[in-house]
N, C-alpha and C positions, 0 to 999 in steps of 0.2 A: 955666273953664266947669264948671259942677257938672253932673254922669255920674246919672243916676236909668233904670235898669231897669223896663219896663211888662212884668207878665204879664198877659199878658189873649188868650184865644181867640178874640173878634169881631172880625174883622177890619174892621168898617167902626170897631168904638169905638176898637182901636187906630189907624187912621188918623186921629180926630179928636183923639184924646189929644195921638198922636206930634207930628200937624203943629202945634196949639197949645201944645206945651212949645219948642219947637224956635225958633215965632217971638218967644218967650220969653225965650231964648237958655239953653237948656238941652239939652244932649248926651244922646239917648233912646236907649237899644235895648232888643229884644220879645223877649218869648217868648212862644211860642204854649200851651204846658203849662206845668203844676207843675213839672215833674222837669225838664226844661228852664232851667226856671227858677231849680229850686234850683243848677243846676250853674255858672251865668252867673252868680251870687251870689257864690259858693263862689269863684271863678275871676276876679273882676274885684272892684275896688275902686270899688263903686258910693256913693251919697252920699246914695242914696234909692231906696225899693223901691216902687211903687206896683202892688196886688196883688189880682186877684181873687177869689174866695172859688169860684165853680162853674168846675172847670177839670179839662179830662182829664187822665189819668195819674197825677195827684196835687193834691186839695182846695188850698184855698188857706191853711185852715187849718193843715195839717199842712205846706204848704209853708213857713207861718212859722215853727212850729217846727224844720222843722231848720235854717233857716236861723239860729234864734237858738242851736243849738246851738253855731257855729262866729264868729256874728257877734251881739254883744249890743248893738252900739249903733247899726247903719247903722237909720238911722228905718225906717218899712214904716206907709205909708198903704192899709188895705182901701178897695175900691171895689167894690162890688156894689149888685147887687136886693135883698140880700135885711135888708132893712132894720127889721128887731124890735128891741127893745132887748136879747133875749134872742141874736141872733147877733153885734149890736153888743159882746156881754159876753165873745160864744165868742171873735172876733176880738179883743178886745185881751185876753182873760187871755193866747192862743194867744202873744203877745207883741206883737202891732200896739200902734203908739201913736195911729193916727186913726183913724177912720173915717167915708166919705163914699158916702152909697147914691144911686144911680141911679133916675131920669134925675139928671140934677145941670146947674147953670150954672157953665161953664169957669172963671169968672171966681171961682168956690170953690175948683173945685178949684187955680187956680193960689194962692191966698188958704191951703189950705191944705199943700200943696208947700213956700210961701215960709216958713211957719210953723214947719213939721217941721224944714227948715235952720237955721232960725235957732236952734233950742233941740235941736238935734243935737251931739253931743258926735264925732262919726265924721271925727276926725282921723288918720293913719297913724300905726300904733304907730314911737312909737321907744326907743332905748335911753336914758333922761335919767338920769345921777345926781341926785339929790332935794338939792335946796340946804338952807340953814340954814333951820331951823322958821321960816316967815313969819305969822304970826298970822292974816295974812288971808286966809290960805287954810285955816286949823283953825278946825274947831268943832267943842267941846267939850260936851258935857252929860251930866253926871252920869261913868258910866265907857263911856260912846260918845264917837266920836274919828272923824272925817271928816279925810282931807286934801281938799281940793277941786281940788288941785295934782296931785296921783299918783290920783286917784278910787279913794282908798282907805280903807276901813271895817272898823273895828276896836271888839267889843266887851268889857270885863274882858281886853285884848289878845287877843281869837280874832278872825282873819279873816273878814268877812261878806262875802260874792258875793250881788250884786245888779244887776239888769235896768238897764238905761237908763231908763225910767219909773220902776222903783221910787227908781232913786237918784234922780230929780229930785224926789217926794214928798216921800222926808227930806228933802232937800235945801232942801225949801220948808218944812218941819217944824223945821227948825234956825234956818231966818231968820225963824222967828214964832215961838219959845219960852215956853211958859207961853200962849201965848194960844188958844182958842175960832175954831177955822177951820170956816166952813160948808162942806159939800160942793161950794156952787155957787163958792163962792170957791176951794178946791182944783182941780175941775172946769176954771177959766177960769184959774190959776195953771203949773201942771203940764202939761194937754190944750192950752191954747190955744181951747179953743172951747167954745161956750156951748150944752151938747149940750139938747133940749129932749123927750127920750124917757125917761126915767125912769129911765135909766141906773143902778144901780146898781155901776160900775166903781170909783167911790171907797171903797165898802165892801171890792169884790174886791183891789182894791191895798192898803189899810188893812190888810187880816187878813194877805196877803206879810206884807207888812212886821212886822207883828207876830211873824208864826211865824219871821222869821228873824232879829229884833230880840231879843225877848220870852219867854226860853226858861224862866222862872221865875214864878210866878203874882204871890208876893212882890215883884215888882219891874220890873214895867210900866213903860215909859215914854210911851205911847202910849195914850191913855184915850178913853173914848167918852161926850160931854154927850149926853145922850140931847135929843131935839129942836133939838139943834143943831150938831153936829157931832163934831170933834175935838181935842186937843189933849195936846199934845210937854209933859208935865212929869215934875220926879224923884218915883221911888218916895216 
């Protein structure tokens, strides 16, 4: 049974959350604050954060970040009011990978719950010795190097630390090589959902990635068609 944590202060919303993940068949527990909630984070091996943004003790914002401090892959769906495309950007630079503003129909939010697992990588760490090079878990381009086996990223051999989003970006920038990806096609790629607020998060993920790709002017691998998107090619 997959464990997903609601932070949320209204008590009548987390009664309708709770009782419809539950008949779902999904294992819920609350918090009523931020700081509450970061600590039930911190302290249990949850499989999904579901989190709201206006919360006493501590924002909902700032609760994702430290949560990503200690945990970079447990997914974190925001759920609030406050729904601009300009707080939609705060919440996922903050490190959310959805989000879904209120009122909403259940039948979304379980739609995007089922989403967040399924392209959730928030397995329990363990100790694996790394078997013989499997090709099909390497991808190579140019002097970037993915294991997709160890989720490990290596550029001119330096070590790159990257988000759970960021790494599904490349990740979708590796299995489309050389080619012209529109935003809406990254958007529905990477998110899962076909956001229709002007979002600009693909730009904000794109520039990550660059600044921790792309440390030389000379040698880009990560270019912008202007009116049309992106595209993964060599210097």
């Amino acid at each position: 049974m997959k464990r997903i944590v609601l932070i949320e202060d209204e008590t009548s919303v987390v009664s309708f959350i709770k009782k419809g993940l539950q008949e779902n068949g999904y294992e819920v527990s609350v918090a009523f604050d931020g700081r509450t909630g970061v600590q039930l984070v911190q302290s249990n091996d949850f499989d999904l954060v579901v989190l709201d943004i206006m919360l006493p003790e501590m924002n909902g914002l700032d609760v994702c970040k430290e949560i990503r401090k200690t945990n970079k892959n447990v997914p974190i769906l925001f759920l609030t009011a406050l729904g601009t495309s300009e707080n939609i950007v705060l919440g996922l630079e903050s490190g959310g990978d959805d989000y879904l503003v209120k009122p909403f129909k259940f039948i979304e939010l379980v739609a995007r719950v089922k989403s967040l697992l399924r392209r959730s990588n928030n397995s329990p760490a363990q100790e694996i010795v790394e078997p013989e090079v499997d090709n099909e878990h390497i991808f190579q381009f140019s002097d970037l190097i993915v294991n997709d086996y160890t989720k490990k990223v290596t550029r001119s051999g330096e070590d790159i630390s990257l988000t759970s989003t960021e790494y599904k970006l490349l990740l979708y920038f590796l299995n489309n090589p050389e080619k012209v990806i529109s935003r809406a096609e990254i958007l529905d790629a990477v998110w899962g959902v076909n956001y229709e607020l002007g979002t600009n998060v693909v730009d904000v993920y794109v520039n990550y990635l660059r600044k921790k790709l792309d440390h030389q002017e000379d040698n880009k691998l990560i270019h912008t068609v202007i009116g049309m998107g992106y595209v993964l090619k060599k210097p």
